[in-house]
C-alpha positions in Angstrom: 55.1 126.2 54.0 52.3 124.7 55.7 51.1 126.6 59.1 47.7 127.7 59.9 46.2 129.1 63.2 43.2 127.1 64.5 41.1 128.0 67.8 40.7 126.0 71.2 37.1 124.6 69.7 38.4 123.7 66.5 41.5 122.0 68.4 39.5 120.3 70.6 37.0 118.9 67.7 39.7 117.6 65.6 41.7 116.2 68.5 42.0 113.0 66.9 43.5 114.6 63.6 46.5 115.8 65.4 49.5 113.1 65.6 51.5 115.1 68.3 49.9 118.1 70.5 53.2 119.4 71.3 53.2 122.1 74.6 57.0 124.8 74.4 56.1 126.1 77.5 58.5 125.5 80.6 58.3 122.4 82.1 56.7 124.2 85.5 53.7 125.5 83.3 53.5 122.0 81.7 53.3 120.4 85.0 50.6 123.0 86.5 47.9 122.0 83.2 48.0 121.0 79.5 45.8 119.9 77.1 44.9 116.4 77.3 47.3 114.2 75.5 49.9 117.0 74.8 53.7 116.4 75.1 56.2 119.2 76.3 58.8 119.8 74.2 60.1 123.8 76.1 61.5 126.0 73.9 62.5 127.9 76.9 63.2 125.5 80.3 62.2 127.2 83.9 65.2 128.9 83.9 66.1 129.8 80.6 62.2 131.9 80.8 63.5 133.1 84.0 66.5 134.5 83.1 65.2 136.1 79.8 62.6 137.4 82.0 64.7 139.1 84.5 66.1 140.8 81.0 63.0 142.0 79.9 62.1 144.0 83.2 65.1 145.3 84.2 67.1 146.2 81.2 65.0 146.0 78.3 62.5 144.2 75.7 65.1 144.6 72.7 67.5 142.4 74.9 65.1 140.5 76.2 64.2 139.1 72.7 67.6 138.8 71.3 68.5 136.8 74.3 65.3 134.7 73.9 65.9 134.2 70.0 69.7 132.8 70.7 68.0 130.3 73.6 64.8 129.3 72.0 66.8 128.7 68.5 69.4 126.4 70.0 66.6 124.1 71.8 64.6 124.2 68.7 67.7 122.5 67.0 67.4 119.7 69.4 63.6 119.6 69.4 64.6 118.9 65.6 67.5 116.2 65.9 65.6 114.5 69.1 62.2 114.9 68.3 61.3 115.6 65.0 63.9 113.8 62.5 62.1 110.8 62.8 58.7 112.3 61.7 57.6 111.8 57.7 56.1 114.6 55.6 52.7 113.0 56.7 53.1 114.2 60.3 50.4 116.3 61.4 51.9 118.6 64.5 49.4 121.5 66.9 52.1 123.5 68.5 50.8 125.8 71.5 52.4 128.1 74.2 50.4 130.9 76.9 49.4 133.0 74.6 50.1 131.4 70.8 53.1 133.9 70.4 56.3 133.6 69.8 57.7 130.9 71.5 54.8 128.7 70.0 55.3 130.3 66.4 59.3 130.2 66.5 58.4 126.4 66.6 55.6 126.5 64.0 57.6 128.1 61.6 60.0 126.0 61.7 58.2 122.9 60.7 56.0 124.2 58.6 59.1 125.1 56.5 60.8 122.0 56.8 57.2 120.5 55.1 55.2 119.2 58.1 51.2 120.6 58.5 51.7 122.0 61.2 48.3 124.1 63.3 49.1 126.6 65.8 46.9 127.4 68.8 45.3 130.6 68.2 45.2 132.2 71.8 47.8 129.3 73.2 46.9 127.6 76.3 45.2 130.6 77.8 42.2 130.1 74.9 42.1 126.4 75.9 41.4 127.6 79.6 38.4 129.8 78.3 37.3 126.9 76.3 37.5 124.4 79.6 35.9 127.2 81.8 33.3 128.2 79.8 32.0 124.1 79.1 32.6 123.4 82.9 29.5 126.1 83.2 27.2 124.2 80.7 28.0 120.5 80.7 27.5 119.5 84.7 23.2 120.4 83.9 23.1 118.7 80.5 24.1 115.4 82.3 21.5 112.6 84.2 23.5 112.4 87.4 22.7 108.9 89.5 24.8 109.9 92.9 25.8 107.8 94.9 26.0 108.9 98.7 26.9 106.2 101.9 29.3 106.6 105.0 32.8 106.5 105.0 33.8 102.8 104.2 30.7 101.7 102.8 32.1 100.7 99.3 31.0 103.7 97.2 33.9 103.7 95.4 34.4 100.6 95.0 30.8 100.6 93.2 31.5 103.2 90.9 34.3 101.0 89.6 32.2 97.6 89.4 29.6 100.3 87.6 32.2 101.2 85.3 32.8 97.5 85.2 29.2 96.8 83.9 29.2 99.4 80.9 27.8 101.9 82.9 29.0 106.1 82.5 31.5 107.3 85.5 32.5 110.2 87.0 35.0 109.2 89.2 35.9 112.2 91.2 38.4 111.2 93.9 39.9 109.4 91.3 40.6 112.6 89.1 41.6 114.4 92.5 43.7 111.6 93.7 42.6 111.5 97.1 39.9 109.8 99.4 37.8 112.8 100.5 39.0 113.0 103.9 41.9 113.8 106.7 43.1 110.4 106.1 42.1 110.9 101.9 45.9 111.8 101.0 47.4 108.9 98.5 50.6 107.5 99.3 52.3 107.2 95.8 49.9 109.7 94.0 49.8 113.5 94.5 47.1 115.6 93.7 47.0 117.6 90.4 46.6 121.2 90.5 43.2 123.1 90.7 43.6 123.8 86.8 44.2 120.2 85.5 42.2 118.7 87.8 39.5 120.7 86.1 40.8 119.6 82.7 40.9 115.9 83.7 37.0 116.5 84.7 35.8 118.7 81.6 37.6 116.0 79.5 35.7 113.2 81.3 32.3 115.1 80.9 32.8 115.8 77.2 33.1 112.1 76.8 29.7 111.1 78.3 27.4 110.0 75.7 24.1 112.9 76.5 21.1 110.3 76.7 22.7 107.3 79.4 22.8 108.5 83.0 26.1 109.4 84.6 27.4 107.7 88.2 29.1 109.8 90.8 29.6 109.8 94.5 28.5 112.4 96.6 31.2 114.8 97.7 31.8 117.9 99.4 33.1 121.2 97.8 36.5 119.8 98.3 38.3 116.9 97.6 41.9 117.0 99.5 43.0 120.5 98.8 41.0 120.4 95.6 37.5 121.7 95.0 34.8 121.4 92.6 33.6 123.8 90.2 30.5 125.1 91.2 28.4 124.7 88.4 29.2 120.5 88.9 28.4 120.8 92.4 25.0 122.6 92.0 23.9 120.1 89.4 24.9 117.2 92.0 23.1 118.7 94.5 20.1 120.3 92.7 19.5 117.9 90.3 20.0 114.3 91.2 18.1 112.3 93.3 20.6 110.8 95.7 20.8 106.8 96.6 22.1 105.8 99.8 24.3 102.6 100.1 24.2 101.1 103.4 26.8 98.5 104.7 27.3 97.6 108.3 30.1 98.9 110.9 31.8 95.9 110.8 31.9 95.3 107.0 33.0 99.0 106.2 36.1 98.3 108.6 37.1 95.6 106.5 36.6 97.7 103.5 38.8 100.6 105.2 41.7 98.4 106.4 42.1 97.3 102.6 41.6 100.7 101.3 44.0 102.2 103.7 46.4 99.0 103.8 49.4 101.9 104.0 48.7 103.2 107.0 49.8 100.3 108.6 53.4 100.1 107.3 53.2 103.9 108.1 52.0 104.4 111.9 53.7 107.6 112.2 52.0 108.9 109.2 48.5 108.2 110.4 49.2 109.4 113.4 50.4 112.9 112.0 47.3 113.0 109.7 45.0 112.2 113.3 46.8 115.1 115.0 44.5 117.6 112.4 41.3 116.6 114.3 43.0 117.6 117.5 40.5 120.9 117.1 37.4 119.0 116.2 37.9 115.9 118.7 40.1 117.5 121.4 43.6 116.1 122.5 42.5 113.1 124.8 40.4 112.0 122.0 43.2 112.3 119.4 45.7 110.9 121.6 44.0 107.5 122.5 43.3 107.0 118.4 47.2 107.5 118.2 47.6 105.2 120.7 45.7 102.5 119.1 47.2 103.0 115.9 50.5 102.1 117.2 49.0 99.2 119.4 47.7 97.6 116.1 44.3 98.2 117.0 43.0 98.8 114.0 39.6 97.5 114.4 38.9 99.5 117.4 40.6 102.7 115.9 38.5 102.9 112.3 34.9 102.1 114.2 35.6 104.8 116.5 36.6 107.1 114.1 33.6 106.3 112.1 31.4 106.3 114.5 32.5 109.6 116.4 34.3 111.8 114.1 33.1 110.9 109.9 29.7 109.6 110.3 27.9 112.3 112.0 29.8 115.1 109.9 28.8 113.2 106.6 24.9 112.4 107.5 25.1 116.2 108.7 26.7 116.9 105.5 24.7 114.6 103.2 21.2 115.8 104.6 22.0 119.3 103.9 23.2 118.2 99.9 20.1 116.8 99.1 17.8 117.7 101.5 15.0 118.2 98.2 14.9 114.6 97.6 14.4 111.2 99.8 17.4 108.7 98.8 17.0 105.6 97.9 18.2 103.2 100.3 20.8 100.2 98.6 21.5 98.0 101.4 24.6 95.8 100.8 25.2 92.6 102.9 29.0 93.3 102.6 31.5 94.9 99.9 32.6 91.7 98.3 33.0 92.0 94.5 30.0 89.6 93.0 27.7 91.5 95.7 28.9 95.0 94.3 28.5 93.5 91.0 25.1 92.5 91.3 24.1 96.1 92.5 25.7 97.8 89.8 23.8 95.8 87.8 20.7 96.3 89.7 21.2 100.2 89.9 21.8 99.7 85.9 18.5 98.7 85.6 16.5 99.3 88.3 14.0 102.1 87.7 15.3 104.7 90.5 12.7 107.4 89.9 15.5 109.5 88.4 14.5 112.8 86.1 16.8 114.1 83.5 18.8 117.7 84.3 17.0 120.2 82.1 19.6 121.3 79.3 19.6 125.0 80.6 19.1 126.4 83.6 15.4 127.8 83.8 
C-alpha cells in the first residue's frame, strides 16, 4: 500500500505532480470552493451527508457511522468502475475532504491498496483555506501594482486585456468576480462565485505573478457585485500604487458601454429592474424618466445621463479618496478602438510611470 498524508503547502508546491486532485465532499461544498483544478468525485452526495447527519445528532455517532460506512462504500465502488478502472499503476491521485478524515481516507485507502500513490490532504480543505488566507495577507504588498483608474466606460477593462495581450502581468478582478463593478455590473450568462473561491481564483492568480515585473489592475471599490476584496489587496492598491488615469470622452465611453452592455437591450425589463435600485440615490422621477428611455430605445441619451449624473461623480468622489497620496497620471485615449488600446498598453509597458516597488513587508 501506497498512501501518505501531505500538507496544504506541500500540496500546493507539487501541484503539478498530482494527475487528479480528487474533492469527496458533497457536491454543495464542491460548488461553494475547491482547490484549483480539483474534480469532485462525493463519497457522500448533499443528501446522503444530510441524512447521516440527521443520524448523528439525534440518535447516535455509532449509527451515524455504520450508516455512513454502507453509503460511502457503495459510491466508492462506482468511483472505482467509473472513475478509476481506467487509471494505470502510474496514476498519481491527492484525495481531500473538510477535515482529511474519513470520508477522504475511506477513499485513500482504497487506492492505495488497489496499488495507486495516492497523497491525502493532511487537514482537508479546511488547511488549504489557512494556506489561501494566510498568503492573501502577504502576497498583495510583495507585488508592483500599476492601477489603472478612469470613469465608467472609459475602456479600463478593455486595456487590461490588450495589456494581457502585450505580455504584460494581469489582475483581472471583475473578471474573477464575474461582474462589472456596478448596479448594472451583474453578467447575464455568468454568476458570481462565492466569497471563498473567488478568493482562491485571486490567491491562485497572485501566486502566479512572476515577483520582479509589475502587475496591472483596475481600481475598484471594496466590493465587486456582492463580492468584496480582501483587505490586505485593497490596502496595497490603495497605499502602494501610484494610480493612472485613462481618460476617454462622453461620447466614446457610450459606444464602449452599448457594446459592453449589448444585453440590456434584448432585456429592457431587466435594465429597468436593475435602475429601480438607484430609486434611493437618484429619486423616483429621475429613475422613472431613465426607464422610460430604456424602453424608448434611447440609449444614447440614457448611458450619458447616467454617467454623467449618477457613476461619475460617485467614482471621482470615490477615486480621489483611494489614492488621494499620489497625483495620477493622466492616459488620454482618442477613443477605445483596439490598435489605440494596443498602442497604450504598449506605451504603459514601457513608459517610465514614476512607479516604486511595494516593500516586501509591511514597515
Amino acid at each position: 500500500m501506497s498512501l501518505t498524508m501531505t500538507t496544504a503547502a506541500e500540496a500546493m508546491a507539487a501541484a503539478g505532480g498530482y494527475d487528479t486532485i480528487i474533492d469527496v465532499r458533497s457536491p454543495s461544498e464542491f460548488a461553494e470552493d475547491r482547490l484549483p483544478g480539483a474534480v469532485n468525485w462525493p463519497v457522500l452526495d448533499d443528501a446522503e451527508r444530510a441524512e447521516v447527519g440527521t443520524i448523528y445528532t439525534q440518535v447516535s455517532t455509532f449509527e451515524a457511522r455504520k450508516r455512513g460506512a454502507a453509503i460511502v462504500s457503495r459510491n466508492i465502488a462506482r468511483i472505482i468502475d467509473e472513475q478509476v478502472a481506467g487509471h494505470a499503476r502510474e496514476w498519481r491521485p491527492l484525495v481531500y475532504c473538510w477535515r482529511g478524515g474519513q470520508r477522504s481516507g475511506s477513499l485513500a485507502i482504497v487506492l492505495a491498496q488497489i496499488g495507486f500513490r495516492t497523497r491525502q490532504l493532511q487537514g482537508g480543505y479546511k488547511a488549504f483555506r489557512g494556506l489561501v488566507r494566510e498568503e492573501l495577507a502577504a502576497l498583495p504588498q510583495r507585488i508592483d501594482w500599476r492601477v489603472l483608474g478612469g470613469r465608467t466606460g472609459s475602456g479600463k477593462t478593455r486595456l487590461l486585456h490588450a495589456l494581457a495581450a502585450e505580455g504584460a502581468q494581469v489582475l483581472d478582478l471583475e473578471g474573477l468576480a464575474a461582474h462589472r463593478g456596478s448596479v448594472l455590473g451583474g453578467l447575464p450568462d455568468r454568476p458570481q462565485p462565492s466569497q471563498k473561491h473567488f478568493e482562491t481564483l485571486v490567491w491562485q492568480t497572485l501566486r502566479a505573478f512572476a515577483p520582479d515585473r509589475p502587475v496591472f489592475v483596475e481600481s475598484e471599490s471594496r466590493r465587486i457585485g456582492k463580492l468584496q476584496l480582501p483587505d490586505e489587496l485593497l490596502d496595497a492598491l490603495r497605499g502602494c500604487a501610484h494610480p493612472t488615469l485613462v481618460e476617454l470622452g462622453l461620447e466614446a465611453r457610450v459606444k464602449l458601454l452599448c457594446e459592453d452592455y449589448a444585453f440590456f437591450i434584448d432585456n429592457v425589463d431587466a435594465l429597468c429592474e436593475r435602475l429601480q435600485a438607484l430609486t434611493e440615490l437618484r429619486g423616483k422621477a429621475c429613475v422613472a424618466r431613465w426607464q422610460a428611455q430604456a424602453r424608448a430605445g434611447e440609449w444614447a441619451v440614457l448611458l450619458a445621463e447616467l454617467m454623467q449624473q449618477h457613476y461619475d461623480p460617485l467614482y471621482d468622489h470615490a477615486f480621489k479618496a483611494a489614492h488621494d497620496e499620489h497625483a495620477p497620471q493622466p492616459l488620454q485615449l482618442p477613443d477605445g478602438e483596439p490598435g489605440t488600446l494596443a498602442a497604450a498598453a504598449r506605451q504603459l509597458i514601457g513608459a517610465p510611470l514614476g512607479l516604486r516597488p511595494c516593500p516586501s513587508e509591511r514597515e
